[in-house]
C-alpha positions in Angstrom: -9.9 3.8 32.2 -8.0 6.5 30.0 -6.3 3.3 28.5 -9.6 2.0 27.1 -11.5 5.4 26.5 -8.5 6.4 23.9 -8.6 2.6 22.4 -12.3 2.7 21.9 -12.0 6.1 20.3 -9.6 5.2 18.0 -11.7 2.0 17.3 -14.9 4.8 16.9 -12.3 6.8 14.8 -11.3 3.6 12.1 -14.5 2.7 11.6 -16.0 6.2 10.6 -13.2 6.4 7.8 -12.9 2.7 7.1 -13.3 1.9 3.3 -17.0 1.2 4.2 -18.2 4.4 4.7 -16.5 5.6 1.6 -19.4 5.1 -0.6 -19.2 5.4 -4.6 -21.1 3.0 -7.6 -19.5 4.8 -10.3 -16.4 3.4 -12.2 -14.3 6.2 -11.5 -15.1 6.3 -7.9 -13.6 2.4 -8.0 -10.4 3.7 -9.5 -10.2 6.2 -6.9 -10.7 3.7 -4.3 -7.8 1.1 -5.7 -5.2 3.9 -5.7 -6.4 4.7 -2.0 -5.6 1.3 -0.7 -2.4 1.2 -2.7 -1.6 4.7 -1.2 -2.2 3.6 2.1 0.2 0.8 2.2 2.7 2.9 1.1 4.3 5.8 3.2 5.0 7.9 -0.5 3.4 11.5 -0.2 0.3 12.1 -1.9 -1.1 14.7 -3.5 -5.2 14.9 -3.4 -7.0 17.5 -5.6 -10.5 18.1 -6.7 -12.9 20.7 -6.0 -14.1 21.6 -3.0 -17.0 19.8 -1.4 -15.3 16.5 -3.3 -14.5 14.6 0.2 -10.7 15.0 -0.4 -10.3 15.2 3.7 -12.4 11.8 3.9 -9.8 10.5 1.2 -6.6 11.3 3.7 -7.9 10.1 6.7 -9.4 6.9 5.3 -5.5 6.5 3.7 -4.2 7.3 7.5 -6.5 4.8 9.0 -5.6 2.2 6.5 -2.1 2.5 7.4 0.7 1.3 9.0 0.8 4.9 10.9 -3.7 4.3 12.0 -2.1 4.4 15.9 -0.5 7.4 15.9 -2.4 10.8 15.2 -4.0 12.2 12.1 -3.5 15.9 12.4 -5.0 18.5 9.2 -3.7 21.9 9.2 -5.9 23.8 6.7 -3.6 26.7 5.5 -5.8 29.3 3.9 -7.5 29.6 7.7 -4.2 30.7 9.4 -2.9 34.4 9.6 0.3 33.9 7.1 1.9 35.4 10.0 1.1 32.2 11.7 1.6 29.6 9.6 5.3 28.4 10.0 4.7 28.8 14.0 1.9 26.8 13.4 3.7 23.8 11.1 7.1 24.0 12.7 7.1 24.9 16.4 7.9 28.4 17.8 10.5 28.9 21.1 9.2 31.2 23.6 10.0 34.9 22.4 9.6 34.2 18.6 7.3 36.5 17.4 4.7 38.9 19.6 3.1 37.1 22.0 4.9 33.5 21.7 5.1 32.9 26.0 6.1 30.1 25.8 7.7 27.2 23.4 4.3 25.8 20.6 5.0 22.7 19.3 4.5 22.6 15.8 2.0 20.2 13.7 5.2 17.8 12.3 6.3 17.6 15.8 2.9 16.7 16.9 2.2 14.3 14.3 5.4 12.5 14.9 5.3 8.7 13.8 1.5 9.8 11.9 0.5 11.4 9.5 0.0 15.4 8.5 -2.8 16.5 6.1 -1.5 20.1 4.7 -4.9 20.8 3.3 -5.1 23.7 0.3 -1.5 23.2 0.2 -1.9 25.9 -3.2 -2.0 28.6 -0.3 1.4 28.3 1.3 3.5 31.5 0.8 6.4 30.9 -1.4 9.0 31.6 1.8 7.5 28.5 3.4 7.2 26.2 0.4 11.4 26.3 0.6 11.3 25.4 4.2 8.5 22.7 3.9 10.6 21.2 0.9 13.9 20.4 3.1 11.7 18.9 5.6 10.2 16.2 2.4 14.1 15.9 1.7 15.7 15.3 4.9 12.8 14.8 7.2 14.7 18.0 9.2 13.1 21.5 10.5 13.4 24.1 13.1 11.3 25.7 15.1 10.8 29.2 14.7 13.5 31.3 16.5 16.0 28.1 17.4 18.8 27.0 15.9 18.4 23.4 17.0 17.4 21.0 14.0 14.8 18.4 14.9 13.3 15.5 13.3 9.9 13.8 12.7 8.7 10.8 11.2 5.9 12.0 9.5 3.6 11.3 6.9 2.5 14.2 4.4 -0.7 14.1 2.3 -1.4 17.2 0.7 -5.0 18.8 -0.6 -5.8 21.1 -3.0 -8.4 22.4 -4.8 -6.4 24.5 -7.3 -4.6 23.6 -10.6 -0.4 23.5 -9.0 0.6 22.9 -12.2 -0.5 26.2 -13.4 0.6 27.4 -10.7 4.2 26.5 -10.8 4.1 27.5 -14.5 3.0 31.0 -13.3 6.2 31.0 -10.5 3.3 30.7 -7.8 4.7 27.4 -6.4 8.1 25.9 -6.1 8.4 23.0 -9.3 10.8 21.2 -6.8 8.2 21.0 -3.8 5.1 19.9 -6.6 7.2 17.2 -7.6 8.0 16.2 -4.3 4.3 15.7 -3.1 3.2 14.2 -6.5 4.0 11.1 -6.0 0.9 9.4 -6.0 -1.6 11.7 -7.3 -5.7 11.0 -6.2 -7.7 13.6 -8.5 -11.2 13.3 -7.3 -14.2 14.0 -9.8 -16.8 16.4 -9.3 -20.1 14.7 -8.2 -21.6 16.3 -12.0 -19.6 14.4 -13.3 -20.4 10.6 -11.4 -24.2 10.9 -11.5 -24.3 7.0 -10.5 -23.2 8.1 -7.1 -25.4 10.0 -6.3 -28.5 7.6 -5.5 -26.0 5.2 -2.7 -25.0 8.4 -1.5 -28.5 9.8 -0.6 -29.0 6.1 1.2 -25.7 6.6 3.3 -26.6 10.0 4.2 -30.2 9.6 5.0 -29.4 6.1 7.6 -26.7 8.4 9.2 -28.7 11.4 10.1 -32.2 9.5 10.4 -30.1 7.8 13.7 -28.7 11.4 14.6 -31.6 13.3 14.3 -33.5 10.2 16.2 -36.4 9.6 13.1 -37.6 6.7 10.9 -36.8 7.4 7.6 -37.3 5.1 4.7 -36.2 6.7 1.9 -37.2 9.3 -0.1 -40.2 10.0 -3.0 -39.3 9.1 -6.6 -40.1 12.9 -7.1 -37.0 13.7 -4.4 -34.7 11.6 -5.9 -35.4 12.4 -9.1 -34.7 16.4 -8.3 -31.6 15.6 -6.5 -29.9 13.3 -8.8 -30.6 16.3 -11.6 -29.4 18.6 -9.3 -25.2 20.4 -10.6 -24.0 20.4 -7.1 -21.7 23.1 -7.5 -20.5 22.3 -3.9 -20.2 18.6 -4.5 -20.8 15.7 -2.2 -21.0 18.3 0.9 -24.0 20.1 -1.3 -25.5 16.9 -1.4 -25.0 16.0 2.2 -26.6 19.4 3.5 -29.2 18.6 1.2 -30.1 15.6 2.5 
């Protein structure tokens, strides 16, 4: 029965970020979408950036799905909501005695995500001590936990998010040079919605079927008055504005 339940929900879990539901009508959209599928038949990192609201976690796990790794887990780690205190516990694995409070051995997020793939989400927010440890993991595939000796290793993927300008930032000495290059191999920039009006109408459609079934109400469509406010609408918070809109 657990066999079935977990094959079902990852059946559930494909289709929800399957290309399908990744819904666009404007031209750059459809170049967005030919680097995705070329991304996900590659294991090269990939660096995603765009504002926020832009759907860049919808982006990686649609790549994951499409994958070779779609079996084994998906697993985001969204940095700026960690304690920095926390965060190389939290990516690497802590053994019991660490820091304050470690009780026991924590298995960190590369260890989890072994044979998957690991979103590092707002990668622009990792301190600068952990970008050097981060970078001999993308070189050697090597880490170890916090407070052991022992070096492991993880067959991970690593898709990185942000929603700041790294190149800046590395000209600024805010990020490691080496460790940009390293995650910009295949680079997805996603457009603000301001800027792909075209989408906007499809978008409306998607999200009104979705939550008419949710919220359990017939739903048609909207007035020409509606749709006419909406797609003249900035959305400062992109396609997530637009979603809580709707």
């Amino acid at each position: 029965r657990l066999q079935t339940e977990v094959r079902s929900l990852r059946e559930t879990l494909a289709d929800k970020f399957s290309a399908r539901n990744f819904v666009f009508a404007s031209p750059p959209m459809e170049a967005v979408s030919r680097l995705m599928a070329k991304a996900s038949q590659s294991d090269a990192n990939v660096l995603i950036t765009g504002e926020t609201g832009t759907g860049k976690d919808l982006v990686a796990r649609s790549i994951h799905f499409a994958s070779r790794r779609a079996k084994a887990p998906f697993l985001a780690v969204n940095i700026p909501s960690l304690p920095e205190s926390l965060i190389e516990s939290e990516l690497f694995g802590a053994e019991k005695g660490a820091y304050t409070g470690a009780g026991e051995r924590k298995i960190g997020k590369f260890e989890a995500a072994g044979g998957g793939t690991l979103l590092l989400d707002e990668i622009g927010d990792l301190p600068v001590h952990l970008q050097v440890k981060l970078l001999r993991f993308l070189q050697d595939r090597e880490f170890s936990r916090l407070g052991a000796s022992a070096v492991l290793r993880s067959d991970v993927r690593v898709l990185a998010a942000t929603n700041r300008d790294l190149e800046r930032a590395v000209a600024e000495g805010a990020f490691r040079a080496d460790l940009f290059y390293r995650l910009d191999v295949i680079r997805i920039a996603l457009p603000p919605l301001r800027e792909r009006k075209e989408d906007i109408p499809p978008l409306i459609d998607h999200f009104l079927r979705k939550y008419a079934v949710r919220e359990k109400k017939e739903i048609r469509g909207l007035s020409a008055e509606a749709l006419e406010l909406l797609v003249g609408h900035a959305y400062p918070g992109n396609v997530r504005e637009l979603e809580n809109a709707v």
